[in-house]
N, C-alpha and C positions, 0 to 999 in steps of 0.2 A: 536676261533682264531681271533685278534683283527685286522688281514690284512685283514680279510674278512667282518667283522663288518663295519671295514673301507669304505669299498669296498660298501657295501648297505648306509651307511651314505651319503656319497658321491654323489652317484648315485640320493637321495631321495633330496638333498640341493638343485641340480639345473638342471632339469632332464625338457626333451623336451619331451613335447606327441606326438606319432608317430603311428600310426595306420599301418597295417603292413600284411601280407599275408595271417595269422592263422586267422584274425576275433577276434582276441583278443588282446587290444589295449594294449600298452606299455609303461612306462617312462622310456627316454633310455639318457646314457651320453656318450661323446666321450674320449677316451683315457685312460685307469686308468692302472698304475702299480705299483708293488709291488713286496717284493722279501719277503722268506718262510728261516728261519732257520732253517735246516733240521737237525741240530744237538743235537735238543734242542726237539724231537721226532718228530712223524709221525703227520699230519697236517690232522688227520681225521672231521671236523667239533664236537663240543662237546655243541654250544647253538642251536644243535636240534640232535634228535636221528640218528643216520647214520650205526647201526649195523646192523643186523638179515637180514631180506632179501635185505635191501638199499645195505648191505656190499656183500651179492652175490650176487646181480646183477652186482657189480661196477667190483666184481675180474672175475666174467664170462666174463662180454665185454670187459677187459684186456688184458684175456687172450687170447680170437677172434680177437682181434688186433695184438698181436701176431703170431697169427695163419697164417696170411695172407690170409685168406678167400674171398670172395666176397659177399656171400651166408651167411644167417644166422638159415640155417637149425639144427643146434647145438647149435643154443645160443637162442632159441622160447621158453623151457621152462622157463627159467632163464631170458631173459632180453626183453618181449614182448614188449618192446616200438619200437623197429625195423621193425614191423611191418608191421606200418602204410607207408614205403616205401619202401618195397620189392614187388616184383612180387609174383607172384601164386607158382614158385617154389623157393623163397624164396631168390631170389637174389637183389641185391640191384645195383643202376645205378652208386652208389661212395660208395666204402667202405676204411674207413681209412687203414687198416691193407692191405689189397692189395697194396696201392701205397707203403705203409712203407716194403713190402716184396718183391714185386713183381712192381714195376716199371715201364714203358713201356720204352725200349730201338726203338730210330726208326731201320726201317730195312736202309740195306745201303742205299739203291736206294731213299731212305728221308732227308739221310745226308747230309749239305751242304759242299763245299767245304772248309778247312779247319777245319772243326768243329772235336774233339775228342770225340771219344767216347771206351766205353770201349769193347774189342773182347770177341766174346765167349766163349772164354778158361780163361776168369777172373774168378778168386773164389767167385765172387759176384753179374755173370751171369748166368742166367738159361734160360733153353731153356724147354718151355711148350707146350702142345699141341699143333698140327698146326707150332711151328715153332719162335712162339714168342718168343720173349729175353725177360728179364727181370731181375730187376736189385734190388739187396736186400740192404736195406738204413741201415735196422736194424743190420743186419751182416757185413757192412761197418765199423759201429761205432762201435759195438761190437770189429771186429777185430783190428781196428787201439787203441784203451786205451787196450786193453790186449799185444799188441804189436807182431798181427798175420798177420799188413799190412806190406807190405817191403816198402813202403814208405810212409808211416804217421806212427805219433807215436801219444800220448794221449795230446800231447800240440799242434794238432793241430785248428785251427780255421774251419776247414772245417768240422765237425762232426752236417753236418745239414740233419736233416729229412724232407720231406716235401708228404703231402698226398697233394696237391692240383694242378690237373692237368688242366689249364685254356679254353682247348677244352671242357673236362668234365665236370667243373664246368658251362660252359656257361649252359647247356642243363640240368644240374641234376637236380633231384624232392629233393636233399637236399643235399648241396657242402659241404664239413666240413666246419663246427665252429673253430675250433682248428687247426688248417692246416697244424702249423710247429714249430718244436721245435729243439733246438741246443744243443748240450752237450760239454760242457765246462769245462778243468781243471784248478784250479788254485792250484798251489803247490802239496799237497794231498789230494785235495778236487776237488771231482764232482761235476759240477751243468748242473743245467736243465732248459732253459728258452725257454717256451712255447710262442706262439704269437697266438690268436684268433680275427678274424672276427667278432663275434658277440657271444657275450656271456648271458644265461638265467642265473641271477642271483640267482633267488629262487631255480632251480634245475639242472642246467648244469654245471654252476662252483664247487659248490661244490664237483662232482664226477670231474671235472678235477683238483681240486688240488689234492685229492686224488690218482686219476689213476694216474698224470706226478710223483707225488711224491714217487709214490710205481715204476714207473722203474726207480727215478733216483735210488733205493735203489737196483733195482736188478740190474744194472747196476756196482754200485758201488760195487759192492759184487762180478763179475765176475770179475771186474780190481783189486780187493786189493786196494778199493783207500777209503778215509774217504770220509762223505757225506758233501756236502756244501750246497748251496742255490737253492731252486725253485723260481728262477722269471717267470714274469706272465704277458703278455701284451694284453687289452682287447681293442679293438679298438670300438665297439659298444656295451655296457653293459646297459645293459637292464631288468628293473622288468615289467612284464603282471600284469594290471591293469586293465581285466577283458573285459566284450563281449558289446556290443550294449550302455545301457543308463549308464550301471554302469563307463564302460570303458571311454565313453565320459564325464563322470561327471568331472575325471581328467583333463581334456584338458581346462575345463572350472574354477577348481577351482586351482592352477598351484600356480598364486600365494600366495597364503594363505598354500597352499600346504610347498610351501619353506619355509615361514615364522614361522608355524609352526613347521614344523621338526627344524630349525635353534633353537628355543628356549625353547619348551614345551619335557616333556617327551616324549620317544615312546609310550608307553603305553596311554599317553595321546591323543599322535596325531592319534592311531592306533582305542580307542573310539569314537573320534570326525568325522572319517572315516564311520566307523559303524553305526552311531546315523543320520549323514548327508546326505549321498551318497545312492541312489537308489539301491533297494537289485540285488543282483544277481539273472539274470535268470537262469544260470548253475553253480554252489555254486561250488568256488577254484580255479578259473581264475584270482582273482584279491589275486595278491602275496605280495601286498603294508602291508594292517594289520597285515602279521603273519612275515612277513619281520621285521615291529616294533617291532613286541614281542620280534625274535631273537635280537635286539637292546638291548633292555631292559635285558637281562642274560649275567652274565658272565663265561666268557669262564671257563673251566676246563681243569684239566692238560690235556695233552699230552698225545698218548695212546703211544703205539710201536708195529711195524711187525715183525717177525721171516719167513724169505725167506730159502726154503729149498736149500743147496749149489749143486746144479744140474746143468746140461747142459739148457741154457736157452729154448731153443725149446723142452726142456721134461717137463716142468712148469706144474702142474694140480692146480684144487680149492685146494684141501690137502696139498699142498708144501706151501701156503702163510695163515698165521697164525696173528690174531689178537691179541694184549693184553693188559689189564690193561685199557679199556676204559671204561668211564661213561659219560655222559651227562646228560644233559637236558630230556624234553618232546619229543616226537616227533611232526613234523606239518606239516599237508599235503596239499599240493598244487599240484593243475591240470596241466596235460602235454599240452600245446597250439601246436598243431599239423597241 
């Protein structure tokens, strides 16, 4: 996909070294966006392998998003990178899917004066253990483009998700990335623009163009509407450039860094990395070289999903179907955690 190639090109032209919380230094850029033609098939990445278990990890954490979970006691076989910030019993201090289902409505006695809010008795409030309200973002938008809100309909501007709660986030072991995403019609076209915080270039965006792009299609399949564009707003985008000397080696050669990428091959700039730079003490931290390589391949076609036409809350791994993809190599790069 040449928005994404973009998207590391960009990144590697004129990228600031930032050392950062993981212990695993960075080259990170401000601002990059871009919009995904979703009509012209599914935007799975194809200049690196992203099938076989990449592809069920992506449709399992989808689907737990969906879920409204907190807890990722159902997603441990399938998607162990959650891991590293859940508790003992396997919950987690911010889980996207909870704020996207479940919401926190204040109790009245919190409300300020004047302030609306929505009553118990809305089709879009729930009341949970203990008493808590809660407010479904996904079944909002769901209802209003199918035309089950009695006051919105699918042209409205108001079809915003938002997982990021600003009390939460001060204190969490990991706030979302990806925070908040809009659903927008234009004529008979769905689109979906996503906005991220901080984005991991070698292995987090690629599973979010994938994941936004796979609901705006189950989306678009419960409204009757055709697909239109995935836009994309990365406010810190960012490639890991590896741990201690190797990671610092960056900081110090920057600009020769830009110069080269501005006019040498990738492949060129990605050996001169390798031949130069101080080895890695823990090998796949530094995502710069295999970032090159994907420079160097070109993309191939476009694969397509087959979404089974169900109730969305009844979605399993079996309902969402892959097809006609090929790629590249696959290249594997370390989780900085």
């Amino acid at each position: 996909m040449e928005e994404y190639l973009s998207l590391i090109d960009g990144v590697l032209e004129d990228p600031t070294y930032k050392p950062n919380r993981t212990a695993v230094d960075t080259l990170s850029a401000f601002n990059f966006n871009y919009s995904v033609d979703l009509s012209e098939g599914y935007p799975l990445l194809t200049t690196k392998r992203m099938d076989d278990h990449r592809w069920d990890s992506m449709i399992h954490e989808f689907l737990w998003y969906l879920s409204g979970e907190e807890h990722i006691r159902n997603l441990r076989e399938e998607t162990p990178i959650w891991n590293e910030w859940a508790d003992d019993e396997g919950h987690l201090d911010t889980a996207y899917g909870r704020f996207w289902r479940r919401y926190p409505v204040p109790d009245e006695a919190d409300q300020l004066p004047g302030e609306s809010w929505p009553d118990a008795d809305s089709r879009w409030v729930h009341e949970e253990d203990g008493g808590r309200l809660v407010f479904d973002q996904i079944g909002y938008v769901l209802d209003t483009l199918t035309g089950e809100n009695p006051e919105k309909d699918a042209a409205s501007r108001r079809m915003v998700i938002n997982a990021w709660h600003p009390a939460n986030a001060a204190v969490s072991t990991l706030p979302p990335c990806h925070y908040t995403f809009v659903v927008n019609v234009q004529g008979d076209e769905l689109n979906v623009h996503l906005t991220q915080r901080s984005g991991d270039v070698a292995l987090g965006i690629p599973f979010n163009i994938a994941a936004y792009s796979l609901l705006a299609n189950v989306l678009a399949q419960r409204a009757d509407l055709e697909l239109g564009s995935f836009g994309h707003t990365i406010v810190d985008a960012h490639i890991y450039c590896g741990k201690g000397e190797r990671g610092q080696w960056y900081g110090e050669h920057l600009d020769e860094l830009r110069s080269r990428v501005a006019s040498d091959d990738p492949r060129e700039v990605a050996h001169w990395i390798e031949s130069t730079a101080p080895a890695e003490a823990e090998s796949g931290y530094d995502h710069v070289p295999g970032l090159l390589k994907q420079l160097a391949r070109e993309p191939l076609s476009r694969s397509t999903i087959e979404v089974a036409d169900k109730p969305l809350d009844e979605l399993t791994y079996d309902d969402i179907e892959l097809r006609e993809y090929e790629s590249h190599d696959p290249l594997d790069f370390a989780v900085a955690e």
